[in-house]
C-alpha positions as CSV (number, residue, x, y, z in Angstrom):
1,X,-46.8,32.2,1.3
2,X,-43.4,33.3,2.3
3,X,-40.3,32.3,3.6
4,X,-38.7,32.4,7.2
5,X,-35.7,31.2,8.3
6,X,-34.4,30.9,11.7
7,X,-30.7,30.9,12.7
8,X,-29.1,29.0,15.6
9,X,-26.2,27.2,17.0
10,X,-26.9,23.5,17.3
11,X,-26.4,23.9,20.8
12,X,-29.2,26.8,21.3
13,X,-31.4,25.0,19.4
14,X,-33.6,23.6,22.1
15,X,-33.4,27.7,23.8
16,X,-35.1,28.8,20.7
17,X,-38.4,26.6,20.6
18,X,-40.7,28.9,21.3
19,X,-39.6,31.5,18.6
20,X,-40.4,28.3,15.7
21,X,-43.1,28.8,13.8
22,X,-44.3,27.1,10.4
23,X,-45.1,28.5,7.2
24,X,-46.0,26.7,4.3
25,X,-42.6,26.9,2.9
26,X,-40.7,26.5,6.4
27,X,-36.4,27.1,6.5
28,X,-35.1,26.0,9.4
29,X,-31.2,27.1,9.6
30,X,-29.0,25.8,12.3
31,X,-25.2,25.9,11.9
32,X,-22.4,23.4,14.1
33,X,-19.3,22.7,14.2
34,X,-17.6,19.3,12.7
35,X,-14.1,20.1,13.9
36,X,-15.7,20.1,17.7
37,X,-17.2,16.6,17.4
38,X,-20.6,17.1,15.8
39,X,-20.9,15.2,12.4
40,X,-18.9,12.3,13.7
41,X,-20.5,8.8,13.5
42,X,-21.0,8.3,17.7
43,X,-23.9,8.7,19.9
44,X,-23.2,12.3,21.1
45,X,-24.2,13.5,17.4
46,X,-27.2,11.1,17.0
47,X,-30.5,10.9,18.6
48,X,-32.4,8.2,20.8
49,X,-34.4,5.7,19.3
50,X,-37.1,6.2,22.5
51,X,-37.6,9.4,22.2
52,X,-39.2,12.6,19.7
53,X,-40.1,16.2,19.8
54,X,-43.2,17.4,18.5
55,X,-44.4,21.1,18.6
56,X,-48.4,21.6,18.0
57,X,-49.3,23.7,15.7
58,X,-51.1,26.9,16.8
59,X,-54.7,26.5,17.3
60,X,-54.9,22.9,16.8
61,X,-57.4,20.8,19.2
62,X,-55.6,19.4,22.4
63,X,-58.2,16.3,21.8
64,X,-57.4,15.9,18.6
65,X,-53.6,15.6,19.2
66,X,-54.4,13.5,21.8
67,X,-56.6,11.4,19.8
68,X,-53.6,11.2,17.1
69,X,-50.7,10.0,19.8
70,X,-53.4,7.3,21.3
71,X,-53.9,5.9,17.2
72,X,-49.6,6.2,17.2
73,X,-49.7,4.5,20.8
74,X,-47.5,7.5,21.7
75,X,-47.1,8.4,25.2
76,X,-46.4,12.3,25.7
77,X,-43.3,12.1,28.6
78,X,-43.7,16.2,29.1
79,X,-44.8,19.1,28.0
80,X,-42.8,22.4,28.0
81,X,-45.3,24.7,28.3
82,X,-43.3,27.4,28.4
83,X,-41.5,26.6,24.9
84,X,-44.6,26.6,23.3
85,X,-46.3,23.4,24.5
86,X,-43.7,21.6,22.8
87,X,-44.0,17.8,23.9
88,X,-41.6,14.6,24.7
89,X,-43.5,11.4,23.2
90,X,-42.4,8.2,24.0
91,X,-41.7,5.9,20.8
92,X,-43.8,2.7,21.2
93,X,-42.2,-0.7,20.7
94,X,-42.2,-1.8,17.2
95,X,-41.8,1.5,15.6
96,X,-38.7,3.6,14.8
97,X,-38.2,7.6,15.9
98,X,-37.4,8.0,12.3
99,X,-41.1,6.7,10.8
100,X,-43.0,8.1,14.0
101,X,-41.4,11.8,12.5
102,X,-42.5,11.0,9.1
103,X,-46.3,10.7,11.1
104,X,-46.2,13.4,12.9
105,X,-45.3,16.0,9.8
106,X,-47.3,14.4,8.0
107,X,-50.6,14.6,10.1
108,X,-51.5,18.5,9.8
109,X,-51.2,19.1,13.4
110,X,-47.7,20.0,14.5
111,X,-45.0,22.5,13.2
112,X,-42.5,20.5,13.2
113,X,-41.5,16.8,14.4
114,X,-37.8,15.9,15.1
115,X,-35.3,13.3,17.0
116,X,-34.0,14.0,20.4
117,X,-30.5,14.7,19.9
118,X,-27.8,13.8,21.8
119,X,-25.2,16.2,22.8
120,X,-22.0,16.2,24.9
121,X,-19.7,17.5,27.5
122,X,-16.4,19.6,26.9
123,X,-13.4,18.7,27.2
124,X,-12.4,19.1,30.3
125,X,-8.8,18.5,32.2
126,X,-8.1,16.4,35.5
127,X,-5.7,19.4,37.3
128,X,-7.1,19.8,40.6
129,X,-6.7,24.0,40.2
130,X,-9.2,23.4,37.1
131,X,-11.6,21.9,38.3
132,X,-12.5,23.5,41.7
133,X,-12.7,26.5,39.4
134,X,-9.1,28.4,41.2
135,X,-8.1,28.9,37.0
136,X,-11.0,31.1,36.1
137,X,-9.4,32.8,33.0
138,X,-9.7,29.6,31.5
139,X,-13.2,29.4,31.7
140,X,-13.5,33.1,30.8
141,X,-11.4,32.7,27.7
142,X,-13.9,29.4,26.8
143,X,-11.3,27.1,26.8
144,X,-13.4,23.8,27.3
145,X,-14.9,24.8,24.2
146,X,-11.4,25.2,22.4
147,X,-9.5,22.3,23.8
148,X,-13.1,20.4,22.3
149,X,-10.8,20.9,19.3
150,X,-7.1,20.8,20.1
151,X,-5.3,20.7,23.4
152,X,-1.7,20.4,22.7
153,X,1.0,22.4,21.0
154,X,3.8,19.9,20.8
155,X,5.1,20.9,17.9
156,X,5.3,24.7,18.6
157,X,8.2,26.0,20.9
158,X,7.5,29.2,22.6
159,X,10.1,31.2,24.2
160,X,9.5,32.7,27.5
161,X,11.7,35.8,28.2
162,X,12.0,36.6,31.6
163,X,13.4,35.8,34.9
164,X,13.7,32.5,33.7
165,X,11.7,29.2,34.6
166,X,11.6,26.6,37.3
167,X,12.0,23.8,34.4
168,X,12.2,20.8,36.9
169,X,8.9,22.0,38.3
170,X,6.0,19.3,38.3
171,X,3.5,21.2,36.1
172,X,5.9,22.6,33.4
173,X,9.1,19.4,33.3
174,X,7.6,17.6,30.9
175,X,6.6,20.8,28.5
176,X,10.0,21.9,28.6
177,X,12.1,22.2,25.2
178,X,15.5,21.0,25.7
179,X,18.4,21.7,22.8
180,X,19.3,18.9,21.5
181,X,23.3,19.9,21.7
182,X,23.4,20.3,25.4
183,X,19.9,18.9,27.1
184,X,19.6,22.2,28.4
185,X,16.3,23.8,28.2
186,X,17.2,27.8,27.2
187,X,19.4,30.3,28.0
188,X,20.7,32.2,31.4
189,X,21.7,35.7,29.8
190,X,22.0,37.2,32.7
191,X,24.9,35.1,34.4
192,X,26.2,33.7,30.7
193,X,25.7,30.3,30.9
194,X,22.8,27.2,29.7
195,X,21.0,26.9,33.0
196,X,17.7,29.6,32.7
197,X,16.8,28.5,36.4
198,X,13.8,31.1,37.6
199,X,15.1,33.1,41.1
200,X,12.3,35.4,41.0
201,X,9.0,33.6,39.9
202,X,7.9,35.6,37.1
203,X,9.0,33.7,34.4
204,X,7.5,30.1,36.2
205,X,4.3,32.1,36.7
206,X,4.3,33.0,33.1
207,X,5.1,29.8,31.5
208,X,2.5,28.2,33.6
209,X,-0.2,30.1,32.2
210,X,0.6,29.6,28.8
211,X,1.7,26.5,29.1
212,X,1.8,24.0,32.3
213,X,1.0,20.2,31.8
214,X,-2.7,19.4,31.4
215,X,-4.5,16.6,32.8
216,X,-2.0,15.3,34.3
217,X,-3.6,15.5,37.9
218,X,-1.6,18.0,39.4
219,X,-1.8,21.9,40.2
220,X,-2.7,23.7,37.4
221,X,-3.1,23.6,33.0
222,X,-1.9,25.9,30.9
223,X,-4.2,27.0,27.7
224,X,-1.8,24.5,25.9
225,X,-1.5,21.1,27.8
226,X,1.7,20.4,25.7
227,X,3.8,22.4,24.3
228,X,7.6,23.2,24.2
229,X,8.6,25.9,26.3
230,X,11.7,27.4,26.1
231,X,13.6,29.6,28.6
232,X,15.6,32.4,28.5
233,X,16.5,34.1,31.8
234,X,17.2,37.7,30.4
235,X,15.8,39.8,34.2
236,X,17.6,39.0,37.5
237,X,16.1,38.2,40.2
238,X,14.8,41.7,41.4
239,X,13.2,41.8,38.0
240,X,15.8,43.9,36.1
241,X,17.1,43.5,32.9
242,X,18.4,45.6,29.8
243,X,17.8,45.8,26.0
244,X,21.0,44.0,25.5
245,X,19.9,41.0,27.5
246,X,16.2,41.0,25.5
247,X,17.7,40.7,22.2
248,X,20.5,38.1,23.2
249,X,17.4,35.8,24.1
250,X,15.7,37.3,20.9
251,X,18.2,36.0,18.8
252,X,18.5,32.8,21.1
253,X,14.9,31.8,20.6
254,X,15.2,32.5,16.8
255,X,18.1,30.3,16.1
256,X,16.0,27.1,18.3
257,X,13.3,27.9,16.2
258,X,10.8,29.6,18.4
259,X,7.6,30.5,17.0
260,X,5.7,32.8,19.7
261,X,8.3,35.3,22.4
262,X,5.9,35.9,25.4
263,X,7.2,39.3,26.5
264,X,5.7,40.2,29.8
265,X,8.0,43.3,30.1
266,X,8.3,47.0,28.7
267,X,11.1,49.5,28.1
268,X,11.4,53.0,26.9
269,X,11.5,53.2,23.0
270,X,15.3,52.2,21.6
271,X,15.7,51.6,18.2
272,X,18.2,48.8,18.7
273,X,14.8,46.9,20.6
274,X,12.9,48.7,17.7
275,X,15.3,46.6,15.0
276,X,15.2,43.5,16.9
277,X,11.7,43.1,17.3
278,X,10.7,44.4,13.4
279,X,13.8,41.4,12.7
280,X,11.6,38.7,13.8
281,X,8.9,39.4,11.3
282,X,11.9,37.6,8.8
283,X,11.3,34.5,10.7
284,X,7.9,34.8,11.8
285,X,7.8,35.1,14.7
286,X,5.0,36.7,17.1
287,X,5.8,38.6,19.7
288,X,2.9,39.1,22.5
289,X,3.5,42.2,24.7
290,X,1.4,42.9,28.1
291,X,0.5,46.5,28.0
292,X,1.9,47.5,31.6
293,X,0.4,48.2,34.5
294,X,0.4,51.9,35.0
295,X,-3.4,52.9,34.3
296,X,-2.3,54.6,31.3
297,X,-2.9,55.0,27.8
298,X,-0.2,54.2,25.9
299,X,-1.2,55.6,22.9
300,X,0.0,58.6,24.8
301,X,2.1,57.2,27.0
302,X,4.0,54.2,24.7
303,X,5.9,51.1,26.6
304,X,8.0,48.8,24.3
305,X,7.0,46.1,23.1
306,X,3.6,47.0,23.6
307,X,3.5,50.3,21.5
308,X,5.3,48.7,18.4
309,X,3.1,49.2,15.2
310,X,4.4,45.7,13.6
311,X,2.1,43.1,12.6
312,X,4.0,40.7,14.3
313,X,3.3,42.4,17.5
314,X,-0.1,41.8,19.5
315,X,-0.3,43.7,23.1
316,X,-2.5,42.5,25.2
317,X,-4.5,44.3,28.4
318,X,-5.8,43.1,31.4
319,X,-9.3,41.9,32.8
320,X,-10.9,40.9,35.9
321,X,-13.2,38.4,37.0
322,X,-16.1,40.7,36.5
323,X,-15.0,41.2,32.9
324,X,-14.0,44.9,33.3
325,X,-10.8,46.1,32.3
326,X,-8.3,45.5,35.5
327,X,-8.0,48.9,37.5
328,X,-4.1,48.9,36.6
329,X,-4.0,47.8,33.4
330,X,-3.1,50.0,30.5
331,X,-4.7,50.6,27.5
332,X,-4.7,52.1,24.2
333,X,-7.3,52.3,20.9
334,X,-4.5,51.4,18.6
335,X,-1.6,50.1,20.1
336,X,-3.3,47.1,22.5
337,X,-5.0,44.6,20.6
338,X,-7.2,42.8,23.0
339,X,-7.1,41.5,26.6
340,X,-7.1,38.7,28.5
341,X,-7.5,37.6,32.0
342,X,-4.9,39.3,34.5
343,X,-6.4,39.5,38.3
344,X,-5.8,36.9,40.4
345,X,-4.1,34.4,38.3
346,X,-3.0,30.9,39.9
347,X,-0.1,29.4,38.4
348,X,3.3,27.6,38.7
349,X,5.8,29.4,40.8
350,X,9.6,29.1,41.6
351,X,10.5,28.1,45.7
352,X,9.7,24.4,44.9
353,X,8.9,22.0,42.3
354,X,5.3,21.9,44.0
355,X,5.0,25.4,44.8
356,X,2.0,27.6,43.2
357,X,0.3,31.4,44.0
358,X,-1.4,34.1,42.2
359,X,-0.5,37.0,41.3
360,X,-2.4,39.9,39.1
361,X,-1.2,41.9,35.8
362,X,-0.8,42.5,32.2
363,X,2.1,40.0,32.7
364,X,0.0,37.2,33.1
365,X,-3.0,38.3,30.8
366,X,0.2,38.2,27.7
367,X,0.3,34.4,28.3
368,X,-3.3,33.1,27.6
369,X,-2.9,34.8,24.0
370,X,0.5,33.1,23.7
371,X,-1.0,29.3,24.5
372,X,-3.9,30.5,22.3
373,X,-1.5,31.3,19.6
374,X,0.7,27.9,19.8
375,X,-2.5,26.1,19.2
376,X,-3.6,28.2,16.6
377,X,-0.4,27.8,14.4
378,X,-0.6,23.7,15.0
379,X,-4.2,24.2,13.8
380,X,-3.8,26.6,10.8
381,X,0.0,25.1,9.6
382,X,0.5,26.9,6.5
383,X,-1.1,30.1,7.4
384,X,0.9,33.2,8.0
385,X,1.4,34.4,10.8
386,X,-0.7,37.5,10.1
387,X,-3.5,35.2,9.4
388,X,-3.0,33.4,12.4
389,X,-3.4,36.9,14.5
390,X,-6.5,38.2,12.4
391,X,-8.0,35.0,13.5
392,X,-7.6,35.5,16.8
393,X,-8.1,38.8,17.3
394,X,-11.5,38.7,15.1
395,X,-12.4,35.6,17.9
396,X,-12.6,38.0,20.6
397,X,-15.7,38.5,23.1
398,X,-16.8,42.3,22.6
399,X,-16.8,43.2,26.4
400,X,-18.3,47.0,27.4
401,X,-15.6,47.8,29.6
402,X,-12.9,47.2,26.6
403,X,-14.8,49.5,23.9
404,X,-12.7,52.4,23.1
405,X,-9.7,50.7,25.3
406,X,-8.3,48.1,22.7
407,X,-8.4,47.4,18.8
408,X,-11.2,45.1,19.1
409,X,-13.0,46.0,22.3
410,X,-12.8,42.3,23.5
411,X,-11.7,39.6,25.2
412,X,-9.8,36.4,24.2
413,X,-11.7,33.2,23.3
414,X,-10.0,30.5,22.4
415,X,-12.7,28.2,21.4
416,X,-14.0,31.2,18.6
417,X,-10.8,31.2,17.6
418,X,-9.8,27.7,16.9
419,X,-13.3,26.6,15.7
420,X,-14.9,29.8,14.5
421,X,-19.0,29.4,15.1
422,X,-20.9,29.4,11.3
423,X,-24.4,31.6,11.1
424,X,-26.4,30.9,8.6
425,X,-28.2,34.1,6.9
426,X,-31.1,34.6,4.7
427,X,-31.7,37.2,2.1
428,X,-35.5,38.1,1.5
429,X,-36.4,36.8,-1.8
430,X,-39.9,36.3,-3.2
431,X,-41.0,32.5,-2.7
432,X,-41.2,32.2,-6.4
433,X,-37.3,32.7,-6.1
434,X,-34.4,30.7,-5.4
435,X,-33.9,30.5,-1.9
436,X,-30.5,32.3,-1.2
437,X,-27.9,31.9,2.2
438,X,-24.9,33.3,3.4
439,X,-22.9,31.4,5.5
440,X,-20.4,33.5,7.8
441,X,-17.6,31.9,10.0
442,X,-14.1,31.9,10.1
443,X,-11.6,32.7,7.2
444,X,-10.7,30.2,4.8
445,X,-13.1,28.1,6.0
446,X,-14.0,25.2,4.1
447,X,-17.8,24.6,5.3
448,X,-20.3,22.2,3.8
449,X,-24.6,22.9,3.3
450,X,-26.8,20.1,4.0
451,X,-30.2,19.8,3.2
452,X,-33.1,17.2,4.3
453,X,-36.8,17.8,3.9
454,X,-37.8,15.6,7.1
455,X,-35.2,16.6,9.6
456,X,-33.8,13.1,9.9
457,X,-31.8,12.1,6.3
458,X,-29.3,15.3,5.4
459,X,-27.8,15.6,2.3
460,X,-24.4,17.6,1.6
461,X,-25.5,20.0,-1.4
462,X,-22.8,22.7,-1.3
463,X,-19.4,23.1,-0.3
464,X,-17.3,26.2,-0.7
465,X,-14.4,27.7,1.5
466,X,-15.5,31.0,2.7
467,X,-13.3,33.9,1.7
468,X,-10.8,36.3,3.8
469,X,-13.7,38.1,5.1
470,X,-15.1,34.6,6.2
471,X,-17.8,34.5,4.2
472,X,-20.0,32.7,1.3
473,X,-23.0,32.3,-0.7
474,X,-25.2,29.4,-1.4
475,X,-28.3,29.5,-3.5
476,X,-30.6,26.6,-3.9
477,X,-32.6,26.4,-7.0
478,X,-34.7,23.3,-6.0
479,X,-35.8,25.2,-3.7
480,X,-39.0,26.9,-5.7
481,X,-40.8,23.5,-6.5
482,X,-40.0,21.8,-2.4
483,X,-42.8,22.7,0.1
484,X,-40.5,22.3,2.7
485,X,-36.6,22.6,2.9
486,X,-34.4,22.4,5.9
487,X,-30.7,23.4,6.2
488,X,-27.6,23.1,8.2
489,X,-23.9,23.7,8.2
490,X,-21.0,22.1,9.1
491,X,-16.9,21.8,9.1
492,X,-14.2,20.1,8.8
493,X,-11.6,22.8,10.1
């Protein structure tokens, strides 16, 4: 008979019961991530010793399954009769879940026996803005699922030019990069002098986002709980600065070794600003641009940063809570990359050390790509940081409101982006073939194949690191003389 194969996340796998079905030469495929816990040696990647899952083959006698779990002294917890009548059996005392398996596929009746797995919660932080669900970009960019992999940024300094930032504020002190010559932590342009002190807000607001203290108990977390955040007041406090200014805390944050420039800002087209920002590529550095808030297209209508064609440069757009692209935000098939969440974003704010609001724009849409981005390069260390981009741009959530709006139609997801999910494909082959896989995931991916013929005992038969495209191919030639094969993926990275 032929072959099927069936393709899930680990955590779907239960969702897909009722699509299982056994052939005589049965590939199951399920793909997980290593990086986000799974593979480890704990109890949230094991399976309980009291319990299996059995699913009864079509047709077979309810009596004599019954008759077979009295002979096991099996005692069926539940049935799911809407995934197929799959069952929960109790293991009796004296016997293992591991040998009751082996009974179970052995015995004719069922498609498939296998442990009950554990699983686990998220990450999630303690901020109090967090978890009464006030920060939903966070939750719309999957975060949880990304800080499952990495949370901090500590050794990544991203400069925030702006109005400057409350430094001594509660959520953002103790992310605050301070120059080791002076202990001061940036640059005022505007008045000449050390002390990049926020009188308007924007800047706090901003930094918050991208970059506030997680789980520390207080107010809010940024997409990076640590990080260093440096500060250059280059806008007054009505919001107004020039091309001068920009590039003085350019040049400012490339001398202290910034990696990112969050530019929440636009100007008309200069070629001095032109210069400065194509200079950074030298030191790679990213800048990320909001798009402005105008409604426009800027394809049409460019704003600078945004409209810059450099591959340092990513622009980012606006969304709401209802995943549409914000009424104000502007747009543009070529020049804005992707977009982030930008209505109604909570964050730190400048009156007080203790002082918070929200506020709503491309401004503070910019900064979730910038966290994103500072955990990305502490993740990916000798990438470039062109790869670093691609990665997250190719992360994104396809959204219908962003198609035809953006380079990639989406939205940003930070846990696709620092562990990239892996899909196991199957090419039709004739069962007196090699069986044949591609694995898709991330670039540069080093993943792993595993193989087990009971679902309990794995075995690691392949490993290859997928290629720019973030792909590979895995053939099994045991497969032809093996009536039953199952296989899995995993990674390290």
């Amino acid at each position: 008979m032929g072959r099927v194969i069936l393709s899930l996340s680990l955590h779907r796998f239960l969702d897909a019961l009722p699509s299982l079905f056994r052939l005589a030469r049965l590939v199951l495929c399920f793909a997980f991530a290593q990086a986000a816990g799974w593979g480890q040696s704990s109890d949230r990647d094991g399976f309980r010793e009291d319990h299996i899952f059995i699913q009864p083959k079509p047709g077979v006698s309810p009596t004599a399954l019954a008759n077979f779990h009295l002979t096991r002294s099996a005692e069926v917890l539940r049935t799911f009769s809407h995934v197929s009548n799959l069952q929960l059996l109790r293991v009796p005392k004296g016997e293992t879940a591991q040998s009751l398996i082996a009974q179970y596929q052995s015995s004719g009746l069922v498609e498939f026996a296998e442990p009950d797995y554990f699983g686990h919660v998220f990450t999630t932080p303690n901020d109090p803005k967090y978890l009464d669900h006030t920060l939903w970009g966070l939750d719309k960019i999957s975060a949880p699922g990304g800080w499952e992999v990495l949370t901090a940024a500590s050794n990544i300094v991203v400069a925030v030019l702006d109005t400057g930032v409350r430094y001594t504020h509660e959520d953002l002190a103790a992310n605050m990069w301070t120059n080791p010559n002076d202990g001061s932590h940036g640059l005022n342009v505007v008045a000449g002098n050390t002390n990049p002190d926020d009188d308007n807000g924007h800047g706090t607001l901003v930094a918050g986002v991208l970059g506030a203290v997680g789980n520390n108990g207080k107010g809010v977390c940024g997409v990076a709980w640590r990080t260093q955040i440096l500060a250059c007041k280059c806008f007054n406090s009505s919001g107004i600065g020039s091309i001068s200014a920009v590039i003085t805390g350019m040049d400012y944050a490339r001398t202290n070794g910034a990696r990112i420039i969050n530019a929440s800002w636009g100007f008309t087209n200069s070629l001095a600003l032109s210069n400065a920002v194509y200079s950074l590529r030298d030191s790679n550095i990213i800048v990320v641009a909001a798009c402005g808030n105008s409604a426009a297209n800027i394809d049409l209508s460019p704003t600078f940063p945004a409209s810059y064609h450099f591959d340092n440069v990513v622009t980012v757009a606006s969304t709401t809570q209802t995943d549409t692209l914000a009424a104000s935000s502007n747009f543009g098939v070529t020049s804005v990359h992707l977009a982030a969440p930008g209505e109604n974003i909570y964050s730190t704010w400048s009156p007080t050390d203790t002082f918070y609001i929200a506020q709503s724009g491309t401004s503070f849409a910019a900064p979730y790509v910038v966290g994103t981005l500072a955990l990305m390069l502490t993740k990916f260390p000798t990438e470039t940081y062109q790869q670093i981009i691609a990665r997250v741009l190719k992360a994104t959530d396809p959204l219908p409101g962003l198609a035809g709006k953006c380079v990639t139609g989406g939205r940003l997801n930070l846990r696709n982006a620092l562990n990239p999910p892996i899909k196991l494909t199957a090419f039709s082959t004739a069962a007196s073939t090699p069986f044949e896989l591609l694995l898709t995931s991330g670039p540069n991916r080093t993943c792993v194949i595993q193989i087990s013929t009971n679902l309990t005992s794995w075995i690691s038969a392949f490993t290859n690191t997928t290629s720019a495209g973030g792909t590979f191919k895995f053939i099994d030639p045991q497969s032809t003389t093996s009536p039953q094969r199952f296989y899995r993926a995993t990674s390290t990275l």
